[in-house]
Structures are given as C-alpha cells and as structure tokens.
C-alpha positions in Angstrom: 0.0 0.0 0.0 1.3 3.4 -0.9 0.4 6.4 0.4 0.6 9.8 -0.6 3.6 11.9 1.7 1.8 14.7 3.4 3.4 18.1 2.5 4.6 20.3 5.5 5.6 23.8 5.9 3.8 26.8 4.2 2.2 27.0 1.0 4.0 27.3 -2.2 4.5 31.4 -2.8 3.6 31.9 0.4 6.8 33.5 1.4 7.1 35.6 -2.2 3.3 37.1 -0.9 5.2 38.0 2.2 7.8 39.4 0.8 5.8 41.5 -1.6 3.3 42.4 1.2 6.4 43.7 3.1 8.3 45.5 0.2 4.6 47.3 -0.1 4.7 48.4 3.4 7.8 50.0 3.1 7.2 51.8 0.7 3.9 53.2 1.3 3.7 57.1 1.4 1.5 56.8 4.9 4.4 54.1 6.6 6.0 57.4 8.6 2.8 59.2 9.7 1.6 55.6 10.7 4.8 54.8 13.1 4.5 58.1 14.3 1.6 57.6 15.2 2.2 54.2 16.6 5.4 55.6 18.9 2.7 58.4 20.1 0.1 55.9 21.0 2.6 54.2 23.4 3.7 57.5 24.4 0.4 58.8 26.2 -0.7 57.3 29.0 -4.1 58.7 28.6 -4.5 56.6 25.1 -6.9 54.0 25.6 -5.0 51.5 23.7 -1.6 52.4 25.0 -0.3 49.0 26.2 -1.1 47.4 22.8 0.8 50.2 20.8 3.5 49.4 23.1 3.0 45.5 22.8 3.3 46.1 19.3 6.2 48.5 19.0 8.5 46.1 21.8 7.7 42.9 19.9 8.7 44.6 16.1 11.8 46.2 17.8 13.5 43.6 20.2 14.6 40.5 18.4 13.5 37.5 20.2 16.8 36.2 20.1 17.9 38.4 22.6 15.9 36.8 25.3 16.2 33.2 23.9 20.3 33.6 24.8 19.0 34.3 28.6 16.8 31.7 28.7 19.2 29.3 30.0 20.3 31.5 32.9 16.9 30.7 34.5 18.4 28.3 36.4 20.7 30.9 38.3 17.9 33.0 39.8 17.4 32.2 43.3 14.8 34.3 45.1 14.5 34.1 49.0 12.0 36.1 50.7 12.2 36.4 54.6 9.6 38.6 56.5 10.5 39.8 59.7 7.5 39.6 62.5 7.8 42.1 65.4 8.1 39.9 68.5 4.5 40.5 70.6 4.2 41.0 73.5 2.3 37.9 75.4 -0.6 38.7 77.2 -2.8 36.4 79.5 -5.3 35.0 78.1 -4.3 34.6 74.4 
C-alpha cells in the first residue's frame, strides 16, 4: 500500500506574498505618519489603547533572540523572601 507523503511547511508562494506584502509596506507614502503615530500611542498614558501600541512596537523592535540567549540563565535565579514579624508581647489569656 502506498500512500501519498503529506506536504509540511507553508504554501508554495507563500513566502514571495510576504515578501511583496512587506516590500509594499515599506514603501507606502503613509508608513511614517503611521509609526508616528504608533510611537505616540505608546507614548500617552491617557490613550486608551496604549499597552497594545506598546505591545506592538516592543515585539517589532527587540529581536527575540535576545531573550532566547537568557533563557538558560533561569536556572541561576534564586529568590529568598524572609519577613521579619515584630516579637509581641504575650498577654494572659491569648
């Protein structure tokens, strides 16, 4: 019985679409005035949708690689967290 190998990965000219979708972007005449007003969005803490501007803006800007590299120091953290009770007093009864 033979069967049929299932294809994986993206669609052909899927990446070429991307590409051209990108190359598009760049050169659109509103790209400035809309990362303007992108950065002023994430600026203004009255905005409404400030934390998704930012969202946006931190994820296009920092390359993930970055904090893949610091992944592996996870196992150096240590965090120890003592509280300090003020001795009371005892009192009869209690």
């Amino acid at each position: 019985m033979c069967k049929t190998p299932v294809k994986r990965g993206r669609l052909a000219g899927t990446r070429a679409r991307q590409l051209e979708l990108k190359q598009t972007l760049l050169e659109h005449p509103d790209a400035p005035e809309v990362i303007e007003t992108a950065v002023r969005t994430a600026s203004d803490d009255n905005h409404k949708n400030q934390t998704a501007a930012q969202n946006t803006l931190i994820y296009r800007m920092l390359p993930i690689s970055t904090f893949e590299k610091a992944v592996d120091s996870w196992e150096e953290i240590n965090i120890v967290i003592n509280t300090i009770r003020p001795e009371t007093e005892a009192t009869e009864g209690r």
